[in-house]
C-alpha positions as CSV (number, residue, x, y, z in Angstrom):
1,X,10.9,-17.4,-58.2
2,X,7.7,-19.1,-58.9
3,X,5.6,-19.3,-55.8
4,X,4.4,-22.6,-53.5
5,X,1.4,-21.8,-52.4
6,X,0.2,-19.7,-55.9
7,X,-3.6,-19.9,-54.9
8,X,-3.4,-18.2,-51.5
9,X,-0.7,-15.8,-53.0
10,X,-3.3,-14.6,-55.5
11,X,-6.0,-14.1,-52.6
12,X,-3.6,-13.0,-50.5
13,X,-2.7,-10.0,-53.1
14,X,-6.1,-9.3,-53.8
15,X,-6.5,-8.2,-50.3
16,X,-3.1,-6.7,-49.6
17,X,-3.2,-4.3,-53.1
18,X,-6.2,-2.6,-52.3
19,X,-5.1,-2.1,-48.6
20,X,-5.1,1.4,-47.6
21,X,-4.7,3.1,-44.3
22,X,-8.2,2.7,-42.2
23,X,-9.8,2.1,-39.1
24,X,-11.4,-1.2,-37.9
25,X,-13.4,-2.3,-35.5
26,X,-11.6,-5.0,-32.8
27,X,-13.5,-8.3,-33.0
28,X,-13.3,-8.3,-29.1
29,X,-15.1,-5.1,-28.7
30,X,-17.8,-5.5,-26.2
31,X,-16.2,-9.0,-24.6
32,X,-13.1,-7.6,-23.4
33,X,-13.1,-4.6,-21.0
34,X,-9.6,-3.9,-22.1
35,X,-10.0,-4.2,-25.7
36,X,-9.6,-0.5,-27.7
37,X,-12.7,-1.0,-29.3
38,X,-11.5,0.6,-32.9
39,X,-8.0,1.0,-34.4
40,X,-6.2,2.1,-36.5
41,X,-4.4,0.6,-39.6
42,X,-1.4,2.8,-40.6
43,X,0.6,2.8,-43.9
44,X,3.6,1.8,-41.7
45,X,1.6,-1.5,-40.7
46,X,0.7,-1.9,-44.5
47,X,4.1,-2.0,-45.5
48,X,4.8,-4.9,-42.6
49,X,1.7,-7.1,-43.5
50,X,3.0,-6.9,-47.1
51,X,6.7,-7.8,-46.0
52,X,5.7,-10.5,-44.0
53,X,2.8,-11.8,-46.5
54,X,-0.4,-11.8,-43.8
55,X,-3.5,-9.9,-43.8
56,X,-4.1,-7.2,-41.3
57,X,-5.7,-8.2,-38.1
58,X,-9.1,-8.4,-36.9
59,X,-7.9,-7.4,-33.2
60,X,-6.8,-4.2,-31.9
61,X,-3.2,-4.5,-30.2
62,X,-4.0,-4.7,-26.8
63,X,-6.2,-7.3,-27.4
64,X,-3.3,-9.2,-29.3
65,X,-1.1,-8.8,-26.5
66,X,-3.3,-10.5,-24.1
67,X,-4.1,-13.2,-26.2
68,X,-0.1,-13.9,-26.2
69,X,0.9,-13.1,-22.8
70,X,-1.9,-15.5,-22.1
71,X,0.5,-18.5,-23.6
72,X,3.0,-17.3,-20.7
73,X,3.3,-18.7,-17.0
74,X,5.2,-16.3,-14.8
75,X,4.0,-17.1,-11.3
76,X,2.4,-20.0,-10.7
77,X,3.2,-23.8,-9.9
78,X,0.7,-26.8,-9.3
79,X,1.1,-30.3,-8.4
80,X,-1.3,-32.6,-11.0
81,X,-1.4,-35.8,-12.4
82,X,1.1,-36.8,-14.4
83,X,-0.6,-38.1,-17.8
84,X,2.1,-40.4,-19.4
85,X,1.0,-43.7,-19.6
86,X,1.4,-46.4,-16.6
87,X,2.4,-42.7,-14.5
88,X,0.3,-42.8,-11.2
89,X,2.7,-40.3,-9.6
90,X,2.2,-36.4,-9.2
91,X,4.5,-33.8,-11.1
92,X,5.6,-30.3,-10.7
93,X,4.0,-28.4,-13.7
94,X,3.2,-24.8,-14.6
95,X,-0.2,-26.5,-16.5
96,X,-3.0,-26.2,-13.7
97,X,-4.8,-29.3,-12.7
98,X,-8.4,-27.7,-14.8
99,X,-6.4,-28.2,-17.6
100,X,-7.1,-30.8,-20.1
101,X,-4.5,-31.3,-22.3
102,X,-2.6,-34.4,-22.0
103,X,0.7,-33.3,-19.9
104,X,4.1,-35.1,-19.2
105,X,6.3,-34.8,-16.6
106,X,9.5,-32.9,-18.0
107,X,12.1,-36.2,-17.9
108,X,9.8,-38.1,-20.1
109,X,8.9,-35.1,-22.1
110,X,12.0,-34.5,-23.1
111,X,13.6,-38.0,-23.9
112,X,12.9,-40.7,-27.0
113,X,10.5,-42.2,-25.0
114,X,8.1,-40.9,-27.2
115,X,7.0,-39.5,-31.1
116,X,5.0,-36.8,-31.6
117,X,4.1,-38.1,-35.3
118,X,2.7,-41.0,-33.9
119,X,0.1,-38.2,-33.2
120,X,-0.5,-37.2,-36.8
121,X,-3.7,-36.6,-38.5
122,X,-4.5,-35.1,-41.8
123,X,-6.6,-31.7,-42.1
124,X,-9.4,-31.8,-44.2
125,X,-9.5,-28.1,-45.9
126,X,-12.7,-27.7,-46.1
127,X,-13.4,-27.7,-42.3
128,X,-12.8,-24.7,-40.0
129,X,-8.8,-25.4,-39.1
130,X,-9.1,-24.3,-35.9
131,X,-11.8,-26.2,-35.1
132,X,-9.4,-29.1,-35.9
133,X,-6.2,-28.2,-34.3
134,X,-8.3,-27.7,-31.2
135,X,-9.1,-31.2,-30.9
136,X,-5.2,-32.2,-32.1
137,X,-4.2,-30.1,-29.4
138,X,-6.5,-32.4,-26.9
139,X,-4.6,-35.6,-28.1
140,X,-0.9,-34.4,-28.1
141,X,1.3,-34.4,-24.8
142,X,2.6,-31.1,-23.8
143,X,5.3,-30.6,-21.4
144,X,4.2,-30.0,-17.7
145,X,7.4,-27.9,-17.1
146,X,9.7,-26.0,-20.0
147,X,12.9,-25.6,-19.1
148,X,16.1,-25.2,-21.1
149,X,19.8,-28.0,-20.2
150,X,22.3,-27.1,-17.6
151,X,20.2,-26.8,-14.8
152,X,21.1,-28.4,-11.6
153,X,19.2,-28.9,-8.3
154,X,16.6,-26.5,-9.5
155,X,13.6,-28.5,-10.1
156,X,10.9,-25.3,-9.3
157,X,12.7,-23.4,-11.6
158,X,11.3,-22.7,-15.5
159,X,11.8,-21.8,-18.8
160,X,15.8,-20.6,-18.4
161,X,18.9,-22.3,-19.2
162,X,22.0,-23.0,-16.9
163,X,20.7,-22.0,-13.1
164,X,21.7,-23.6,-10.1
165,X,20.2,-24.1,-6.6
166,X,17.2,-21.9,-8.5
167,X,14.1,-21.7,-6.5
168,X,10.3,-20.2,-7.9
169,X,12.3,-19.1,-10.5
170,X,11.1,-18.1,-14.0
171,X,13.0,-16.9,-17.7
172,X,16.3,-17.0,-15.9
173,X,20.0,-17.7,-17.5
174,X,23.7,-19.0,-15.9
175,X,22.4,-17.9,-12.3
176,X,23.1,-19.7,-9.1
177,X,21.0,-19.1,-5.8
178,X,17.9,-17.3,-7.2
179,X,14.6,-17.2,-5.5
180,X,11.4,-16.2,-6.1
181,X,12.3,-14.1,-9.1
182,X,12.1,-13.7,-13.1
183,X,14.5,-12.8,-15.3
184,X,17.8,-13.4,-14.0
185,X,20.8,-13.2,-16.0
186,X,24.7,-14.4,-15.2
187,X,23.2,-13.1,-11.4
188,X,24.0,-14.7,-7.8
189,X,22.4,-14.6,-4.8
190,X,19.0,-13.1,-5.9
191,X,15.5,-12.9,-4.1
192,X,12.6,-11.0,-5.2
193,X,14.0,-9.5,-8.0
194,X,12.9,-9.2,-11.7
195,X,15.1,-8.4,-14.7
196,X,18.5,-8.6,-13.6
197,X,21.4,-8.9,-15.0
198,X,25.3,-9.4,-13.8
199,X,24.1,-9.0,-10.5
200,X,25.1,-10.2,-6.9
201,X,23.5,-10.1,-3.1
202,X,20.1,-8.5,-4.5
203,X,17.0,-8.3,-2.9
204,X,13.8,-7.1,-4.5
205,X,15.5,-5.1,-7.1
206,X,13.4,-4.2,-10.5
207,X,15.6,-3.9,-14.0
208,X,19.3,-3.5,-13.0
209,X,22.5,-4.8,-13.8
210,X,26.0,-4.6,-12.9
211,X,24.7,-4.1,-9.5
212,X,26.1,-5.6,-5.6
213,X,24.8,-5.5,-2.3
214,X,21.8,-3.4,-3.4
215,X,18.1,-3.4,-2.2
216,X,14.4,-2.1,-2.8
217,X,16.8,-0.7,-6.2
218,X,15.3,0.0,-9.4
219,X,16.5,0.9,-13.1
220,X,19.8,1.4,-11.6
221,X,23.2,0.1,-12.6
222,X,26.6,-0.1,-11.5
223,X,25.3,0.4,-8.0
224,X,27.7,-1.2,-4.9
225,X,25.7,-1.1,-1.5
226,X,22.6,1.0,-2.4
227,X,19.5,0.4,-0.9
228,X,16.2,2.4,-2.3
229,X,17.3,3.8,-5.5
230,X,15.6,4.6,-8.9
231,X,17.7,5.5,-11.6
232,X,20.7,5.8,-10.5
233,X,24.3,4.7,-11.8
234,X,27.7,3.8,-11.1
235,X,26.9,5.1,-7.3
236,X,28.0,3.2,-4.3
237,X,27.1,3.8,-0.5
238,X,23.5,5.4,-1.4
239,X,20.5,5.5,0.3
240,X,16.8,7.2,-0.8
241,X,18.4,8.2,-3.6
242,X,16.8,9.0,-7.4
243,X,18.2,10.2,-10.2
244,X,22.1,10.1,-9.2
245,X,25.3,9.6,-11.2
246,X,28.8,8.6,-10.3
247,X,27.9,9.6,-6.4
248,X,29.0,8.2,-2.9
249,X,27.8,8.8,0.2
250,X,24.3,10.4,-0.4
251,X,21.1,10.3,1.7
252,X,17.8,11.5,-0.4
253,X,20.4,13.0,-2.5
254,X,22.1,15.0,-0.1
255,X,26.0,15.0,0.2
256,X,27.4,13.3,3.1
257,X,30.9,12.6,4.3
258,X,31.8,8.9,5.0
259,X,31.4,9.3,8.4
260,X,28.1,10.5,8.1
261,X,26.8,8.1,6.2
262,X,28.0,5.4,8.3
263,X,26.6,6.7,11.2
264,X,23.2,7.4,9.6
265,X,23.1,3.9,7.7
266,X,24.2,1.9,11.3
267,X,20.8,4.0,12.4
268,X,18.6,2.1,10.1
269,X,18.0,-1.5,10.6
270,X,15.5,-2.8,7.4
271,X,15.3,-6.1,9.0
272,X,12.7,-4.4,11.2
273,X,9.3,-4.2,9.7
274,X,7.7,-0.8,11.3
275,X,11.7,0.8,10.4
276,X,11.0,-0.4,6.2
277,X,7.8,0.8,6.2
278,X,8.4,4.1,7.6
279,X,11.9,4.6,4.6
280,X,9.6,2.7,1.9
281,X,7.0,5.4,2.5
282,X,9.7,8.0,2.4
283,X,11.6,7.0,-0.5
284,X,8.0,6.3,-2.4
285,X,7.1,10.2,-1.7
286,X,10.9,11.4,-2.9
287,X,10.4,10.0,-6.2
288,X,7.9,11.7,-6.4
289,X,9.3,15.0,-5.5
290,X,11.9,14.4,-8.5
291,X,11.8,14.6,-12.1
292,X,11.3,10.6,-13.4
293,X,12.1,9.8,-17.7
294,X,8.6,9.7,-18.9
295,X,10.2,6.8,-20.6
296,X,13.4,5.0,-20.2
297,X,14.8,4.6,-23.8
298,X,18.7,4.0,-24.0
299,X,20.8,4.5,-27.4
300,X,17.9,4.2,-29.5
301,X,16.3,5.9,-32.8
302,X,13.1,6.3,-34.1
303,X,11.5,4.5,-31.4
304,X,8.3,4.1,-29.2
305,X,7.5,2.5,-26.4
306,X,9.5,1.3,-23.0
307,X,12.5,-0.2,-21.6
308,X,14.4,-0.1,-24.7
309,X,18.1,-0.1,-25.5
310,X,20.3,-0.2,-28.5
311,X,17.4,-0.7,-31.0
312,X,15.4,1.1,-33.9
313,X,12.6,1.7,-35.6
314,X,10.8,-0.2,-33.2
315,X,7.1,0.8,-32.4
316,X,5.3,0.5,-29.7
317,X,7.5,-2.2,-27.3
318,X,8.5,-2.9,-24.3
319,X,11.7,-4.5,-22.4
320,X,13.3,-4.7,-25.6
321,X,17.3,-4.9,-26.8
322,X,19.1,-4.6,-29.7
323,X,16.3,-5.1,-32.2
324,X,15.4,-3.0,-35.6
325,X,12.4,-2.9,-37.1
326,X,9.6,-4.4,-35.0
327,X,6.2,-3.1,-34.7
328,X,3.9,-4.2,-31.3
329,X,5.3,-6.8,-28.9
330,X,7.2,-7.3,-25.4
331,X,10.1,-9.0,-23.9
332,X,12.8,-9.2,-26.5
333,X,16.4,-8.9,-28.1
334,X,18.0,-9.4,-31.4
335,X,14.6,-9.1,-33.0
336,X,14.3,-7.7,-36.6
337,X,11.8,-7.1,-39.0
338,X,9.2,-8.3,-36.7
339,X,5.1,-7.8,-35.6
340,X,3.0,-8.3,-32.6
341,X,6.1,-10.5,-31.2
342,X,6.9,-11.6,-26.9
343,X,9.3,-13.6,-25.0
344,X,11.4,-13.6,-27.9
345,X,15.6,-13.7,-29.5
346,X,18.0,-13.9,-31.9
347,X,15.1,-14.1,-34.7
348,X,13.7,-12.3,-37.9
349,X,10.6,-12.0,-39.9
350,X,8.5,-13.5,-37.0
351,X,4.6,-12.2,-36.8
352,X,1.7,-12.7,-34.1
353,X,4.2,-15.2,-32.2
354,X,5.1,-16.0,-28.2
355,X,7.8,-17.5,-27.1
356,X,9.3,-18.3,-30.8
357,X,13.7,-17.7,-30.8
358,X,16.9,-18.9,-31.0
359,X,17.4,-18.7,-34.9
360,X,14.0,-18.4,-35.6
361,X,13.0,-16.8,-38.9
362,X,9.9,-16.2,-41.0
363,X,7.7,-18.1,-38.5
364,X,4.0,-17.2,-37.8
365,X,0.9,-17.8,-35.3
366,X,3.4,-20.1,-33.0
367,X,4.4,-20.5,-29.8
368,X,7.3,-22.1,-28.0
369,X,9.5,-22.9,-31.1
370,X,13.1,-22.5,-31.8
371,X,15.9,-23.1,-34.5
372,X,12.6,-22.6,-36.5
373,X,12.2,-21.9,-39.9
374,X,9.1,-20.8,-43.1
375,X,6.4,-22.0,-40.4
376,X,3.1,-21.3,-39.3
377,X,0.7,-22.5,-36.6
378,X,3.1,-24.3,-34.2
379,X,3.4,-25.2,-30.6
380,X,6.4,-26.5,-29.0
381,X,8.3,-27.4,-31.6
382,X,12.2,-27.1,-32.3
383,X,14.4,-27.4,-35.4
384,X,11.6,-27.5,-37.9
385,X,11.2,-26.1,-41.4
386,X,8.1,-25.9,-43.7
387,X,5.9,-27.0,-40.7
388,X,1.8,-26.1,-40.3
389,X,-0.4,-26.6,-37.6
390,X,1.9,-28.8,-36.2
391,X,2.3,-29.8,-32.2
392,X,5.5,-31.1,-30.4
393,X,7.6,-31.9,-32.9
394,X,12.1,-31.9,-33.3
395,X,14.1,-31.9,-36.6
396,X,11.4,-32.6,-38.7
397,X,10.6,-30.9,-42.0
398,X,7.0,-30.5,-44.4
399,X,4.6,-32.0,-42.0
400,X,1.3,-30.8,-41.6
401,X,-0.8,-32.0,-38.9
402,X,2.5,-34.0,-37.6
403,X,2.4,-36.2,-40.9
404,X,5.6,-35.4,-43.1
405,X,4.9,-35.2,-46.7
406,X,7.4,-35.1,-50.0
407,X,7.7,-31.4,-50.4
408,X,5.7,-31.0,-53.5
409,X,2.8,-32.7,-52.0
410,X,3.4,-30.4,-48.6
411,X,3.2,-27.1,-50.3
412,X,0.3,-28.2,-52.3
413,X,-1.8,-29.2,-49.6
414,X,-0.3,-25.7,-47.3
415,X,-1.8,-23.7,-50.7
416,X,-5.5,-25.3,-50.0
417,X,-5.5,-24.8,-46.6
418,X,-4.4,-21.4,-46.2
419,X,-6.6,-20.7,-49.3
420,X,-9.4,-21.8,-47.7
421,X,-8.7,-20.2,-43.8
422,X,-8.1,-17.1,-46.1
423,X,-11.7,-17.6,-47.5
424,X,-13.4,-17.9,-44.2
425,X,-11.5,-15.1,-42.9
426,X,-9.4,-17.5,-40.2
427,X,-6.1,-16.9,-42.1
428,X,-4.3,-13.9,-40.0
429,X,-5.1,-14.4,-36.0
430,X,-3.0,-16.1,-33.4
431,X,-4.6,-18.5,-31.1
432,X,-7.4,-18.6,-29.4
433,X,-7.2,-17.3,-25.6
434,X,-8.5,-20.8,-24.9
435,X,-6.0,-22.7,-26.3
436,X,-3.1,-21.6,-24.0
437,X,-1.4,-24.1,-21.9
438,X,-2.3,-22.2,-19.1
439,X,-5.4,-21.6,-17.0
440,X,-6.2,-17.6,-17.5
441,X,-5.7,-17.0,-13.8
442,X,-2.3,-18.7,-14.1
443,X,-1.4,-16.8,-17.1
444,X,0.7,-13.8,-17.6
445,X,-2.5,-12.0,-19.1
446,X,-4.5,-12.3,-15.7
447,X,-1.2,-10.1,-14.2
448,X,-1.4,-7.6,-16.6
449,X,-5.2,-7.6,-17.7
450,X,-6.6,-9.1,-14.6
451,X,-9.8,-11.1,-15.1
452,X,-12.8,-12.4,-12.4
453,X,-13.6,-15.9,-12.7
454,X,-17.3,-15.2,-13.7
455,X,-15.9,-13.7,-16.9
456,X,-13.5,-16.0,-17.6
457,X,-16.0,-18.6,-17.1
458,X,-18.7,-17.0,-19.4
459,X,-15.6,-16.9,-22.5
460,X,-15.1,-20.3,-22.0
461,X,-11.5,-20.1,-21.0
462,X,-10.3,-22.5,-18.2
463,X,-10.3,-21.4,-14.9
464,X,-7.9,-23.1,-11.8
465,X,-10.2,-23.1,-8.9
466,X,-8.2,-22.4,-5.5
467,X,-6.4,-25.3,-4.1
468,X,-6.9,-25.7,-0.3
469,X,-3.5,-27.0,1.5
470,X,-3.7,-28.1,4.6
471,X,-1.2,-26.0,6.8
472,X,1.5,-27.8,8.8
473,X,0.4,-25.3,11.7
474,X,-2.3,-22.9,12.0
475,X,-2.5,-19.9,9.9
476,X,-0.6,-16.5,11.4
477,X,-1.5,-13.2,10.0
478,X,1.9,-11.6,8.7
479,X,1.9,-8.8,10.5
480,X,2.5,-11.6,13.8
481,X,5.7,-12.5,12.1
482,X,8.8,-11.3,14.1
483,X,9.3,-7.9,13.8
484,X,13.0,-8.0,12.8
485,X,14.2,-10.7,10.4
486,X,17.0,-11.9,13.6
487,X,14.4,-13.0,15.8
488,X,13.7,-15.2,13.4
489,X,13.9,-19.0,14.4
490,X,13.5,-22.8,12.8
491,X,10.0,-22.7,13.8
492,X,9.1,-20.2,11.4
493,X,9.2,-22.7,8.1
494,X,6.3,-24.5,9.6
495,X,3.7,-21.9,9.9
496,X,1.1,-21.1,7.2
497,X,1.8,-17.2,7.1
498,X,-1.3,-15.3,5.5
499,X,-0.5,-12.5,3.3
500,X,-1.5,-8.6,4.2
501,X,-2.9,-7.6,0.9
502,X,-4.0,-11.7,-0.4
503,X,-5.3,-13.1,2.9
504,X,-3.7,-16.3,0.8
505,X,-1.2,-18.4,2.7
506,X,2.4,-18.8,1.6
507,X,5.4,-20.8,3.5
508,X,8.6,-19.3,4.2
509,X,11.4,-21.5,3.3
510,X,14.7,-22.2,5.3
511,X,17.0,-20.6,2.4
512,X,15.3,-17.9,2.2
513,X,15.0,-16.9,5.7
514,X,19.0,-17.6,5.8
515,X,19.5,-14.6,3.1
516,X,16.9,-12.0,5.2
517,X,18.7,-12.5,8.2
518,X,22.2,-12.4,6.7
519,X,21.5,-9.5,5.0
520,X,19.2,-7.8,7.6
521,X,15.7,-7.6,5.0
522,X,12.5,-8.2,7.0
523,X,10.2,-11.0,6.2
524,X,7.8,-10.7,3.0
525,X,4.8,-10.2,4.0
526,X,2.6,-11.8,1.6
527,X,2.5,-14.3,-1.5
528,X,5.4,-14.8,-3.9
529,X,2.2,-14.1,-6.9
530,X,1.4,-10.9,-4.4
531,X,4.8,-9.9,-4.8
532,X,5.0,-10.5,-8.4
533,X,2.0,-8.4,-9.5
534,X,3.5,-5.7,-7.1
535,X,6.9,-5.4,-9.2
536,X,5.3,-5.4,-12.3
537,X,3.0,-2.8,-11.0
538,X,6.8,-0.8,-10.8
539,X,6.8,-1.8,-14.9
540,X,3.8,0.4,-15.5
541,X,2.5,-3.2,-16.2
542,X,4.3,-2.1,-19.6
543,X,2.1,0.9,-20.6
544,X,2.5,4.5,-21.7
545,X,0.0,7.0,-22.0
546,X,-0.5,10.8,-23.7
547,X,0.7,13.0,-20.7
548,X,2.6,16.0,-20.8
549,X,6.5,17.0,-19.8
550,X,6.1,18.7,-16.4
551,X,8.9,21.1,-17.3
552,X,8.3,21.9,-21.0
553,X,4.9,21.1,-21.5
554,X,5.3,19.1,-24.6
555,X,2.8,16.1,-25.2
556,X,5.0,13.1,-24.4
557,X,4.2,9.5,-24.2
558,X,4.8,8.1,-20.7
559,X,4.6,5.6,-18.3
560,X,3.8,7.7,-15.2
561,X,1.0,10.1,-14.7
562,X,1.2,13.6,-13.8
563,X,-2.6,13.2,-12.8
564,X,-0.6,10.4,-9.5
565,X,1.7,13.0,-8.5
566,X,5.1,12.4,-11.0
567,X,6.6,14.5,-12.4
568,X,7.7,13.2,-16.2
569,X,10.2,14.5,-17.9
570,X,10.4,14.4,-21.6
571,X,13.8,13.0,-22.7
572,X,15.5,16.6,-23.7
573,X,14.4,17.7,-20.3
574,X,15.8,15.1,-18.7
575,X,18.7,14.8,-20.1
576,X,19.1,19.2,-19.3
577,X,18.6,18.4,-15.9
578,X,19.9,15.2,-14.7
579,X,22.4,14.0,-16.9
């Protein structure tokens, strides 16, 4: 088949024919303290950047991860000014008030009440493009909160589908009663959780599924009435327990009768906050004293990485499911044939792309599409095909710039452009870290590659300076909460409780105090975003290092060091020994 764009296919080829394996030198060396500095270009990343028709990267991968996970909000929520037109009202948006892109509340976002195209300009090839689309991006409305139909009384709730009574909830699916909590799947009754799936009456749990009754649990399924567990399955009536299968009525792993479990468990009240710290400590040393995976990879081939299950010749992800063939990225399922990917599903053939799913194929440089097709360079767009450099648009094909053109004309004026991004060496990199949505401290990327503000500030990304509250009532330190969650009473949800580790005050809510009194959990004791960076600090904040299998002694990747007292296990060990 003859090709559409035959002039950037030709310098494209050029480049891609005389590619061999090599190192390079990350464009961000010397700005980013996190950046690699050099890397390496292997023949299997050849072989993708010829499949998917791009030129290799100028950015090591850690550096394109934090550029993506910088076009994520995870954490935090604002109150700004609403900019559609004759608006004077405030909205609920995950965009920080320092931001200046023009933002709409989600009803009016959403609706006919507006048309993207009405935005349109043409690109002049000749001028940098993304010097251009950074001043389209100023001029088109963005949506101050994304979230998917089917949800109902859950207006603090973002980016999922189907929740109910959902509360500081992000990325979560047909759950009812979630708080403070991302990642929630066909769960109920949910509260500092993250990653969930098919669960009910959870509280701070950390990737498990199947799961009832359970708290302080981690990468544990089929777990009925467990509280502090790590890897553990089909087990019910456990406490301090790592590493079990198909037990009852275990304590740190020791065999107990029913009775004596009973009788131990009735002596152990975690409402009271001196009795969790003192079994948190405890069950913190015990996994310690136990063999851990080095990494937790489940029914997979040829793979690398963490979190994975039912996928293959994957390389180098994390938190991924049922995907084959994807090279560099986070957060996904039903992925192939895929590159430097996040936040994504049910899609092929996608490169350097966040949030981009739902039938998704051969789609590059974007964010937030879906039921996207042969596009590159889009934000927040659904049901497109042949689209570039394109903002906000739905059901619209061969637009460039948010102008539709016959498709002759389109591919024509795709072929110059490209040609000419390819020229100036633009051609190949996602976007910028300062055109995310986001403020970087409200970002995803500030969680897992934390930032100060004088950096941020001297990169020229946006920065959301605190926001003072005034406090119904005076600030109390957390520690001065009650010390069990049943002293608890109405007077609580008005005090300005200051978080232990933050100093930052945060409001406890009458819901949630409801759920740590029914089920006996002591009060948090500092911010929901405190609490968020602590759980992901239980992800390895999705890294793996060289380390070596404390049993064997075979050089292992994993996502615990021997040098903090674990004690990894490479997966033939582990499955000797535990399984």
């Amino acid at each position: 088949m003859p090709s559409k764009t035959p002039q950037f296919d030709a310098a494209l080829d050029k480049i891609l024919d005389i590619l061999v394996p090599h190192a390079r030198t990350c464009t961000e060396k010397g700005i980013s303290k996190y950046c690699e500095g050099s890397f390496d270009v292997t023949a299997e990343d050849i072989e993708f950047y010829k499949m998917l028709r791009v030129p290799p990267p100028a950015c090591c991968p850690t550096c394109r991860r934090q550029k993506r996970l910088a076009f994520a909000n995870y954490s935090n929520i604002y109150r700004r000014a609403c900019n559609v037109p004759d608006h004077t009202d405030t909205m609920i948006s995950l965009t920080a008030p320092v931001m200046p892109w023009v933002t709409y509340d989600y009803d009016t976002y959403y609706s006919d009440a507006w048309d993207p195209r009405s935005f349109g300009r043409e690109y002049d090839p000749r001028m940098p493009f993304l010097d251009a689309y950074r001043d389209f991006l100023a001029t088109v409305p963005q949506p101050g909160v994304r979230r998917g139909p089917g949800c109902v009384n859950s207006d603090f709730a973002f980016y999922g589908r189907g929740m109910k009574d959902c509360y500081y909830v992000f990325g979560s699916w047909t759950s009812e009663d979630v708080m403070y909590s991302a990642s929630i799947f066909t769960s109920r009754h949910v509260v500092d959780s993250y990653y969930t799936r098919n669960g009910d009456q959870l509280y701070n749990n950390t990737t498990t599924s199947d799961c009832y009754k359970c708290a302080y649990a981690s990468f544990s399924s089929e777990c009925v009435e467990c509280d502090f567990i790590y890897d553990c399955r089909n087990c019910q009536n456990c406490f301090g327990c790592v590493n079990l299968r198909s037990k009852n009525y275990c304590w740190f792993n020791e065999q107990l009768t029913k009775e004596e479990y009973k009788k131990r468990r009735a002596e152990v009240d975690l409402g009271s906050r001196s009795v969790l710290r003192e079994w948190k400590e405890k069950f913190e040393t015990f996994i310690k004293e136990n063999p851990v995976r080095a990494t937790r990879i489940y029914q997979s081939q040829n793979v690398s990485g963490n979190d994975i299950k039912e996928s293959k010749n994957c390389t180098f992800v994390f938190q991924v499911e049922r995907s084959e063939n994807v090279r560099y990225g986070q957060f996904f399922l039903d992925v192939k044939d895929s590159m430097d990917v996040a936040y994504s599903g049910f899609a092929e053939r996608l490169y350097y792309t966040q949030n981009v799913g739902m039938n998704s194929s051969n789609v590059k440089f974007s964010f937030a599409c879906k039921e996207t097709r042969d596009s590159e360079f889009l934000m927040t767009c659904d049901n497109c095909t042949n689209c570039f450099g394109c903002i906000g648009l739905k059901n619209v094909s061969y637009a460039i710039g948010n102008v539709v053109y016959e498709p002759e004309e389109y591919f024509q004026r795709v072929d110059a452009i490209k040609t000419a991004m390819l020229a100036r060496g633009e051609y190949g990199e996602f976007f910028p870290l300062s055109f995310a949505p986001y403020a970087y401290n409200s970002s995803f990327a500030h969680i897992i590659y934390p930032m100060e503000e004088s950096e941020a500030i001297s990169r020229r990304l946006f920065w959301q300076p605190e926001i003072e509250v005034a406090p119904a009532a005076a600030g109390v330190p957390a520690a001065a909460l009650p010390e069990n969650s049943s002293d608890a009473t109405d007077e609580l949800c008005t005090l300005a409780v200051l978080g232990e580790k933050s100093g930052k005050p945060f409001r406890l809510i009458p819901r949630e105090i409801a759920f740590y009194k029914q089920h006996h959990i002591v009060f948090p004791s500092d911010t929901p975003y405190q609490r968020i960076i602590d759980r992901f600090k239980i992800m390895s904040n999705f890294r793996i290092h060289k380390d070596a299998c404390f049993k064997c002694g075979t050089e292992i990747w994993s996502a615990y060091k021997t040098s903090d007292g674990y004690k990894p296990y490479c997966e033939s060990c582990y499955l000797s020994e535990i399984i």
